[in-house]
C-alpha positions as MATLAB code, in Angstrom:
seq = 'XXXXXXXXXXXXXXXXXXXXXXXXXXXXXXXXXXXXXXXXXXXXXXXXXXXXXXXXXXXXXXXX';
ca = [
      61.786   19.385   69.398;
      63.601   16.538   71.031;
      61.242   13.489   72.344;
      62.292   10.778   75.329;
      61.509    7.973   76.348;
      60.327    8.087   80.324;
      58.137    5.993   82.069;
      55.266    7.610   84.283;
      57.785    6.420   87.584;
      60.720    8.833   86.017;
      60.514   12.491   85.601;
      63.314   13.572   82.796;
      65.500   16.771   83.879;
      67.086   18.588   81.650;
      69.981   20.763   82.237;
      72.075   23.478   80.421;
      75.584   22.624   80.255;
      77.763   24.475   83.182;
      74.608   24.725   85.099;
      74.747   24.840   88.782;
      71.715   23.338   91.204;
      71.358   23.808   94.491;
      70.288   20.931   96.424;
      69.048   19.569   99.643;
      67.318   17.043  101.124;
      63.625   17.599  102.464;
      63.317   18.986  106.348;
      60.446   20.613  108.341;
      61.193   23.770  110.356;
      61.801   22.024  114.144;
      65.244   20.350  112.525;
      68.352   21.972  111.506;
      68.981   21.537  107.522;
      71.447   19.113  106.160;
      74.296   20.532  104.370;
      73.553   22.043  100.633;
      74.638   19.858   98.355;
      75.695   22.042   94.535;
      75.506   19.678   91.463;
      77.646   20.809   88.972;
      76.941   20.006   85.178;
      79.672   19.401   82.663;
      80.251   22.003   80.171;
      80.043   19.523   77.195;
      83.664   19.025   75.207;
      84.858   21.991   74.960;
      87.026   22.095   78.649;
      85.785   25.378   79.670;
      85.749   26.279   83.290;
      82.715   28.407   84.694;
      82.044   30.649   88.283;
      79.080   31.647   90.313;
      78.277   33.359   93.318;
      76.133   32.014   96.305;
      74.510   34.868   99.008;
      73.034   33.086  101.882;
      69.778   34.471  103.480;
      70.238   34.810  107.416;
      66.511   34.385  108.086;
      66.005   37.601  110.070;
      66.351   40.091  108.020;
      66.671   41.491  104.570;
      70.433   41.039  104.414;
      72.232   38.178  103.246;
];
């Protein structure tokens, strides 16, 4: 069990090392999106390198 301190203004995230998060800022449907933004966590001390894929939807139809 692991207990922090966070006021009710702050919402804690926690993150597995060598995680990656997609990210983006907030738009309705009549604008085009901003760019996706990846955040990439460290892999803690040990130097290790990691890889992922990323399949964009096209919107119309099942494919990517």
């Amino acid at each position: 069990m692991v207990t922090v301190k966070a006021s009710l203004s702050d919402v804690p995230l926690f993150v597995r090392a060598g995680s990656m998060i997609p990210m983006q800022t907030m738009v309705s449907q009549a604008t085009s999106p901003d760019p996706l933004v990846w955040a990439m966590m460290p892999i803690c001390g040990d130097g290790g390198t990691g890889s992922g894929s990323y399949y964009e939807d096209d919107g119309k139809t099942l494919s990517y």
